[in-house]
mmCIF file as gemmi writes it, N, C-alpha and C atoms, coordinates in Angstrom:
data_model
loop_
_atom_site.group_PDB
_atom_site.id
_atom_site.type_symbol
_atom_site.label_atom_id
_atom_site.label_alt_id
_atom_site.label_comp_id
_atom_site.label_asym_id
_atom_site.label_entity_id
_atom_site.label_seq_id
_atom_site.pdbx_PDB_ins_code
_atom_site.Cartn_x
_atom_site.Cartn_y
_atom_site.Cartn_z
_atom_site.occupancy
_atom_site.B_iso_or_equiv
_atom_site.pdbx_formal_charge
_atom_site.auth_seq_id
_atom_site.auth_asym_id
_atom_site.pdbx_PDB_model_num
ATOM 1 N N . UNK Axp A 1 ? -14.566 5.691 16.397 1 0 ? 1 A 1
ATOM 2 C CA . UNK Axp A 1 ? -14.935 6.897 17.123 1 0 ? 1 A 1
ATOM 3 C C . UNK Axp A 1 ? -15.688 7.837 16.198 1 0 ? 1 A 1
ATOM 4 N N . UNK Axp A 2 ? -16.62 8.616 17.02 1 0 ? 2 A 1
ATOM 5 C CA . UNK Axp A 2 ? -17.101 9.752 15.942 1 0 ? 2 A 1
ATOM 6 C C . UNK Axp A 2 ? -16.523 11.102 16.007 1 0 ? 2 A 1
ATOM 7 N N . UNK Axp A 3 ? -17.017 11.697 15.31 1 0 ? 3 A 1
ATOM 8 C CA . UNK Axp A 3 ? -16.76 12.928 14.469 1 0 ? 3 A 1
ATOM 9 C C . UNK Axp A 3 ? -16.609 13.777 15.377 1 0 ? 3 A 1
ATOM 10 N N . UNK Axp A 4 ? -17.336 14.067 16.749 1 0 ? 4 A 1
ATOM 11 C CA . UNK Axp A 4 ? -17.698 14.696 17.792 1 0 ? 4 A 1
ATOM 12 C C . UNK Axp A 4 ? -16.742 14.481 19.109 1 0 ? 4 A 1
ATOM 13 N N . UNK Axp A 5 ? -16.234 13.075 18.939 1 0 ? 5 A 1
ATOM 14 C CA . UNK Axp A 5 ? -15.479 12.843 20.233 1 0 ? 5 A 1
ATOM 15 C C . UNK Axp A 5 ? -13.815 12.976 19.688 1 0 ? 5 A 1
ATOM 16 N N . UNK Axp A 6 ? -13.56 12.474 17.994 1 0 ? 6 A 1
ATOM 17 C CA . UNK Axp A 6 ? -12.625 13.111 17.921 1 0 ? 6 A 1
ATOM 18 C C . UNK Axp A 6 ? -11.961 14.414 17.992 1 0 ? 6 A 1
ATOM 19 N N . UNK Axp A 7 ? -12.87 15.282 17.202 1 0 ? 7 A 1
ATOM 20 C CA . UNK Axp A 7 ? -12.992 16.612 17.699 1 0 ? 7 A 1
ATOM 21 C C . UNK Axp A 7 ? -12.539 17.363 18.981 1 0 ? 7 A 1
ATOM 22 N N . UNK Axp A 8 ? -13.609 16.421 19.933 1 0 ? 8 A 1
ATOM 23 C CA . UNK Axp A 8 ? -13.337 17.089 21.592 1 0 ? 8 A 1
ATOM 24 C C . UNK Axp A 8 ? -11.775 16.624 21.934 1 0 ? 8 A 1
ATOM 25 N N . UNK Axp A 9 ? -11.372 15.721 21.688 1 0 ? 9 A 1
ATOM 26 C CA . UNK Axp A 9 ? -10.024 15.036 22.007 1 0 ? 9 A 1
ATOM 27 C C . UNK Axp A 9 ? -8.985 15.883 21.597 1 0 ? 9 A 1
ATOM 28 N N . UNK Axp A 10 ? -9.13 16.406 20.346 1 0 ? 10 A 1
ATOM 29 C CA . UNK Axp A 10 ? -8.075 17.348 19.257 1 0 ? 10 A 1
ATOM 30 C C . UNK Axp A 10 ? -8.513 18.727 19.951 1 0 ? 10 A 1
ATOM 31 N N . UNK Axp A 11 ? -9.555 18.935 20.451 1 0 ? 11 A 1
ATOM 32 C CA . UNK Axp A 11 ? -9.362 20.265 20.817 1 0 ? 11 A 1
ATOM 33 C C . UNK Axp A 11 ? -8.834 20.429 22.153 1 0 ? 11 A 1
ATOM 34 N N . UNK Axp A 12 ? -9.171 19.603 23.374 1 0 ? 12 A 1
ATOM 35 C CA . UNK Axp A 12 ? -8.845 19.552 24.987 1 0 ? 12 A 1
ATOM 36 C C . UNK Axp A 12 ? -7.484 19.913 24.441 1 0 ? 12 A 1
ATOM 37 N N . UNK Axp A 13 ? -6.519 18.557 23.978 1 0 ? 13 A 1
ATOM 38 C CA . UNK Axp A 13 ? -5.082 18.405 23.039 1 0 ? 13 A 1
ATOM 39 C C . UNK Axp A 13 ? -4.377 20.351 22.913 1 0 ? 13 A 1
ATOM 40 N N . UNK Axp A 14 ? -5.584 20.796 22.401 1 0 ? 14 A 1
ATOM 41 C CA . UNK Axp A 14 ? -5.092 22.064 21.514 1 0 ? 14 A 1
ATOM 42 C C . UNK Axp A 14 ? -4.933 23.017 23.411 1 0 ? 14 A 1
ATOM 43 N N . UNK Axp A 15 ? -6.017 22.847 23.926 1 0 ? 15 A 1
ATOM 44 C CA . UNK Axp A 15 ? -6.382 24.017 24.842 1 0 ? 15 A 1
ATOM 45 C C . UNK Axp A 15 ? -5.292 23.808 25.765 1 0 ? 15 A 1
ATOM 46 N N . UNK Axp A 16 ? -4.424 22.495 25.785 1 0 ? 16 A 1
ATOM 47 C CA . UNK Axp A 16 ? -3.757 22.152 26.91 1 0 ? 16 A 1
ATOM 48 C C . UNK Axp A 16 ? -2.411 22.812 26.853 1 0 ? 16 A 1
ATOM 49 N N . UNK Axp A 17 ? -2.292 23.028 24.762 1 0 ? 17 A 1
ATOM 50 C CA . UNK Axp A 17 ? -0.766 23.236 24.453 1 0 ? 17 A 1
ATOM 51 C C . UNK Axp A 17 ? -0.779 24.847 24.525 1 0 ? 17 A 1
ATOM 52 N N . UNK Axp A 18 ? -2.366 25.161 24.543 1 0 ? 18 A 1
ATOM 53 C CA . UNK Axp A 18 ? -2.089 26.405 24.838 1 0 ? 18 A 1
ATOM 54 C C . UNK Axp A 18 ? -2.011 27.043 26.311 1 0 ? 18 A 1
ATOM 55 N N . UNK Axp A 19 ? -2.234 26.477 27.259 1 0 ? 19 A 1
ATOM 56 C CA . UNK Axp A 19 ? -2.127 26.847 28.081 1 0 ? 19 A 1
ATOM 57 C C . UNK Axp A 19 ? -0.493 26.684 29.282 1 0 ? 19 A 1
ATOM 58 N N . UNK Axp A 20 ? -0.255 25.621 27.995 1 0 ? 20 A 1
ATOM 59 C CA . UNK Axp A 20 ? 1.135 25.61 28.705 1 0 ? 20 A 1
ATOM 60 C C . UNK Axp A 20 ? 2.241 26.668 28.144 1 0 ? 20 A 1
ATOM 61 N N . UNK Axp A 21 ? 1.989 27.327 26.764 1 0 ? 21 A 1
ATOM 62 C CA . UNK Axp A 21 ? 2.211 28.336 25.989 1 0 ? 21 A 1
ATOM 63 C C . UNK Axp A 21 ? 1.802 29.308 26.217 1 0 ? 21 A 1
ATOM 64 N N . UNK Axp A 22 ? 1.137 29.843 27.245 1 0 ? 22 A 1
ATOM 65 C CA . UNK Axp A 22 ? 0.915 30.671 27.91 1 0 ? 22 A 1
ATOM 66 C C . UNK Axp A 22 ? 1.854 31.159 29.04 1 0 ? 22 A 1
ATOM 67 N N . UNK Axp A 23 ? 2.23 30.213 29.78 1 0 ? 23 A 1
ATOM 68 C CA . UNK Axp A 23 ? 3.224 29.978 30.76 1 0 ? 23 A 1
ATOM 69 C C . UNK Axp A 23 ? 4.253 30.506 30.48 1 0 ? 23 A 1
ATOM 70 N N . UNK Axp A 24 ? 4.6 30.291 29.079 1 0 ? 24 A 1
ATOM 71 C CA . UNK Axp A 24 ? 6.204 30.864 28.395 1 0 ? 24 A 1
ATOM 72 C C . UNK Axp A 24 ? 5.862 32.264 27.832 1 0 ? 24 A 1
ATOM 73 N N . UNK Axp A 25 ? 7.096 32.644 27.673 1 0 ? 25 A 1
ATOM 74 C CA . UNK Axp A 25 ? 6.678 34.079 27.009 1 0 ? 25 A 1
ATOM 75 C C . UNK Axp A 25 ? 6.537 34.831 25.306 1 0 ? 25 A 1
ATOM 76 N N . UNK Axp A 26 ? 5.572 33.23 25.246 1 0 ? 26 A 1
ATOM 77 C CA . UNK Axp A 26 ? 5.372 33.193 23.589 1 0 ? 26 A 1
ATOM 78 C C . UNK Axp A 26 ? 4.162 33.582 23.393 1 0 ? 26 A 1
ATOM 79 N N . UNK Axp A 27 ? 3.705 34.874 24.093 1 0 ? 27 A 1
ATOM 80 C CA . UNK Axp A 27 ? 2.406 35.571 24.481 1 0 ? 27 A 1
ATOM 81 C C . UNK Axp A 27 ? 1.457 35.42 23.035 1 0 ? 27 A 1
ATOM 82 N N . UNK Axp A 28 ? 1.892 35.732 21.604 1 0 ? 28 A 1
ATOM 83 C CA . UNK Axp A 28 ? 0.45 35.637 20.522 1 0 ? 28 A 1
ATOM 84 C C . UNK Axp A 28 ? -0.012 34.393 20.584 1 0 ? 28 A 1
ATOM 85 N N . UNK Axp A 29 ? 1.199 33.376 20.495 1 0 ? 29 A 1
ATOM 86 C CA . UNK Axp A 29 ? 0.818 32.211 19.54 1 0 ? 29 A 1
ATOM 87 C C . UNK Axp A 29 ? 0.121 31.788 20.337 1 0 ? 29 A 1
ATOM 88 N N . UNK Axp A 30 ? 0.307 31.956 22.011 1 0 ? 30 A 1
ATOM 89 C CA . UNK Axp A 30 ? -0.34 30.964 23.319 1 0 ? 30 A 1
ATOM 90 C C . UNK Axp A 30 ? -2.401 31.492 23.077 1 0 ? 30 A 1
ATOM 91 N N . UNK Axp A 31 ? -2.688 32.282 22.495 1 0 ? 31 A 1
ATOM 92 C CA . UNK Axp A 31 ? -3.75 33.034 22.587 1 0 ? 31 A 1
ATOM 93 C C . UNK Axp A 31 ? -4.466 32.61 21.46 1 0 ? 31 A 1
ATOM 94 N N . UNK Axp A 32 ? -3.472 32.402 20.138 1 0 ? 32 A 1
ATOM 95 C CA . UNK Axp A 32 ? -4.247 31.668 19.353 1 0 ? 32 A 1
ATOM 96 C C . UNK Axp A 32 ? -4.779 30.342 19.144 1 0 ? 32 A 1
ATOM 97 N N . UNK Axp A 33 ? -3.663 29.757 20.043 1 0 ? 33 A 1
ATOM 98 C CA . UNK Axp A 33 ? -3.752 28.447 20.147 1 0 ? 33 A 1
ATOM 99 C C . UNK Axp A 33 ? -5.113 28.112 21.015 1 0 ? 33 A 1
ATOM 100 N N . UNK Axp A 34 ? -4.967 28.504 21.831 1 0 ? 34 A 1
ATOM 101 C CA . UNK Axp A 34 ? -6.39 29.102 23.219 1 0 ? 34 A 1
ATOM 102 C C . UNK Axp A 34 ? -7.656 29.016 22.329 1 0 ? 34 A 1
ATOM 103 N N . UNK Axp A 35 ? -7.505 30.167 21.59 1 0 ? 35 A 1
ATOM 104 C CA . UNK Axp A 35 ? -9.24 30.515 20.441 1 0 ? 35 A 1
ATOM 105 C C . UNK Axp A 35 ? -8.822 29.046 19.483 1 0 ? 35 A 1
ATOM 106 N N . UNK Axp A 36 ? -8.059 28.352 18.693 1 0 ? 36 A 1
ATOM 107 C CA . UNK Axp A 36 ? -8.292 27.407 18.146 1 0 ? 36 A 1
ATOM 108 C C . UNK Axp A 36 ? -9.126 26.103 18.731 1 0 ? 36 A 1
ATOM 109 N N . UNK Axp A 37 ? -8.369 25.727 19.923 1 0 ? 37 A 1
ATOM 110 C CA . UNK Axp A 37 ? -9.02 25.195 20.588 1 0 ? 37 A 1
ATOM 111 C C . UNK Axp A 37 ? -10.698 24.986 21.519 1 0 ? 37 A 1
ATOM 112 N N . UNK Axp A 38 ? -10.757 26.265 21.485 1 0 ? 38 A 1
ATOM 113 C CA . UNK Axp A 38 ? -11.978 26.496 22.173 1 0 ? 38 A 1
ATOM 114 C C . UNK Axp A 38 ? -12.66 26.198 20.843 1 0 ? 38 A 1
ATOM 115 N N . UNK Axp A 39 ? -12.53 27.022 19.412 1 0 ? 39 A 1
ATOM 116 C CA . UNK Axp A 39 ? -13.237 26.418 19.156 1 0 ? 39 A 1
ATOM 117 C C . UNK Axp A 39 ? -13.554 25.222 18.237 1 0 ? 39 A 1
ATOM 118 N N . UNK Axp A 40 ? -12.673 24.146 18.051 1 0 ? 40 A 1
ATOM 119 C CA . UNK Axp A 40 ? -13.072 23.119 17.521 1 0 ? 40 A 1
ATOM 120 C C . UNK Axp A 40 ? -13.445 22.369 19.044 1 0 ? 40 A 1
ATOM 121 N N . UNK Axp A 41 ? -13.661 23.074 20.608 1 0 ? 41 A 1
ATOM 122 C CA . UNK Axp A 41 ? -14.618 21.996 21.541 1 0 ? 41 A 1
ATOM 123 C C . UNK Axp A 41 ? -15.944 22.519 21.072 1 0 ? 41 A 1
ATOM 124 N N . UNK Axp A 42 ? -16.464 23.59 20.603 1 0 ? 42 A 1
ATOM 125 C CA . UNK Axp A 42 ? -17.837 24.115 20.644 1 0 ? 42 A 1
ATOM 126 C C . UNK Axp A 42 ? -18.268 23.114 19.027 1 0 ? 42 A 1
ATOM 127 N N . UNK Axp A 43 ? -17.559 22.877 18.273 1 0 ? 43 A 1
ATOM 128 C CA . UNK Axp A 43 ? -17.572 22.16 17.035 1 0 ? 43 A 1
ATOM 129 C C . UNK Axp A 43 ? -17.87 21.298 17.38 1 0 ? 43 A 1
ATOM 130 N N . UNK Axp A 44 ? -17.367 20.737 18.399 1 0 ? 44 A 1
ATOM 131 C CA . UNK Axp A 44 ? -17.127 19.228 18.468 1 0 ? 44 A 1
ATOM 132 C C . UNK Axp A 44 ? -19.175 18.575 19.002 1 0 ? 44 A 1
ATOM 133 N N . UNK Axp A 45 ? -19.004 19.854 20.052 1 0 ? 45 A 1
ATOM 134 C CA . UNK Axp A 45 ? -20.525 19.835 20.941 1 0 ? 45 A 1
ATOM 135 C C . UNK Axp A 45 ? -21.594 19.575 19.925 1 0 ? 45 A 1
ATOM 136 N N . UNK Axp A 46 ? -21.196 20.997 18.672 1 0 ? 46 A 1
ATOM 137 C CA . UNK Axp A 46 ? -22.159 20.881 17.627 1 0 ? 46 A 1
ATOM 138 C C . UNK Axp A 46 ? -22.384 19.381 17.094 1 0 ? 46 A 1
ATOM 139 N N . UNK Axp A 47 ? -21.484 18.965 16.583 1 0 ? 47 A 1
ATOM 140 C CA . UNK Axp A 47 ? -21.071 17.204 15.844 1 0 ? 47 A 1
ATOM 141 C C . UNK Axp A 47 ? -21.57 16.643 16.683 1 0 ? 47 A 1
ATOM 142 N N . UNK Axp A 48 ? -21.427 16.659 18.077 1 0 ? 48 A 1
ATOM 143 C CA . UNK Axp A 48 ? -22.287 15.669 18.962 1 0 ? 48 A 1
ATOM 144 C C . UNK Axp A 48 ? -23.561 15.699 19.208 1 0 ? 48 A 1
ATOM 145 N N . UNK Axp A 49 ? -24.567 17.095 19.073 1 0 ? 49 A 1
ATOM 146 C CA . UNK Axp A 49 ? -26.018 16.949 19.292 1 0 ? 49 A 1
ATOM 147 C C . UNK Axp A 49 ? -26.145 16.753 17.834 1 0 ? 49 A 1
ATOM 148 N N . UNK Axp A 50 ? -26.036 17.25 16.664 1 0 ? 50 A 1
ATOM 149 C CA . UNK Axp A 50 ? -26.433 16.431 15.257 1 0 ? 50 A 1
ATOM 150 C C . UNK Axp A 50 ? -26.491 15.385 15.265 1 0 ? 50 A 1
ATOM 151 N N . UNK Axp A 51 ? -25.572 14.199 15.591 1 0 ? 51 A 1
ATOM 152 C CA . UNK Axp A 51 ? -25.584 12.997 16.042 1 0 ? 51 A 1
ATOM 153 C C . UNK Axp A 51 ? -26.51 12.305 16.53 1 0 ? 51 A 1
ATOM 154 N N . UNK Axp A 52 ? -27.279 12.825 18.007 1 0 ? 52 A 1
ATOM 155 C CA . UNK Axp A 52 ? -28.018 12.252 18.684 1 0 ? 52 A 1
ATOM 156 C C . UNK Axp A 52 ? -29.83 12.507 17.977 1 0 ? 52 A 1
């Protein structure tokens, strides 16, 4: 796999745990987790047009 699709995989992963951490009332961490995620997908986008 590349660099780009692992990326997107580890981040969806991230956006999912944050959104279920959102749900609970673990209000910072759910928000950071949120911005981590978002952005290793915009990373990931980057890694994927370098690529092509």
């Amino acid at each position: 796999m590349k660099t780009g699709k692992i990326l997107l995989i580890i981040g969806l992963i991230t956006v999912a745990v944050g959104a279920v951490l959102s749900t609970q009332d673990i209000e910072p961490y759910a928000d950071y987790t949120l911005v981590a995620g978002a952005v290793l997908v915009v990373l990931s986008g980057s890694f994927r047009m370098r690529g092509k």
